[in-house]
C-alpha positions in Angstrom: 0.0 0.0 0.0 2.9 2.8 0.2 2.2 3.4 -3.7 -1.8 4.2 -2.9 -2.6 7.1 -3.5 -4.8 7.2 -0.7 -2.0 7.3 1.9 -1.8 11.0 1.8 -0.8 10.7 5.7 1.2 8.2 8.0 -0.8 5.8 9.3 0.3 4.1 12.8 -1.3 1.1 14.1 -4.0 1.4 16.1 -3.6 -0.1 19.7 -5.6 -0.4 22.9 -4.4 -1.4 26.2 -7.0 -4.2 28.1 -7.0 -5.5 31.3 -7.7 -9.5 31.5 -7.6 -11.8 34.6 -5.4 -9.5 36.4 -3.3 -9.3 33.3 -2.3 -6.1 31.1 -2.8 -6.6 27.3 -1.6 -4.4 24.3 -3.4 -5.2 21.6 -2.6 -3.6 18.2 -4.5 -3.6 14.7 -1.6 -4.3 12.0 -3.5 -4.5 8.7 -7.2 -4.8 7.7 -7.4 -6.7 4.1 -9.1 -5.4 1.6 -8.5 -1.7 2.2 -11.7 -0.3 3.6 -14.5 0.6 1.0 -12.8 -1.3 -2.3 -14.7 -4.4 -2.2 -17.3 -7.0 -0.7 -15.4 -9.6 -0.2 -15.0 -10.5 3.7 -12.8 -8.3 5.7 -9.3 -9.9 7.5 -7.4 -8.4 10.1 -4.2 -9.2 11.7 -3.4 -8.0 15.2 -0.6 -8.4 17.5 -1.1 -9.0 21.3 1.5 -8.2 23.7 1.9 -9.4 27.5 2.7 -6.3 29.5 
């Protein structure tokens, strides 16, 4: 995607912090396939989860 010219920004991942079973998570959206809006197909997301 950094030829798209739709990427007229920078784009950073988008993370929230949740609290499970007395544990502290980080979770963090990586990619969402297809870009949003270009097709019908079913969306995918990959997302990274990090132990604090």
């Amino acid at each position: 995607m950094n030829n798209d010219p739709r990427n007229k920004r920078n784009l950073t991942a988008d993370t929230v912090a949740l609290n499970w079973n007395n544990q502290t998570y980080q979770l963090i959206l990586k990619d969402v396939t297809p870009y949003p809006g270009t097709s019908n197909s079913i969306p995918k997301a990959t997302l990274v989860i990090n132990n604090q």
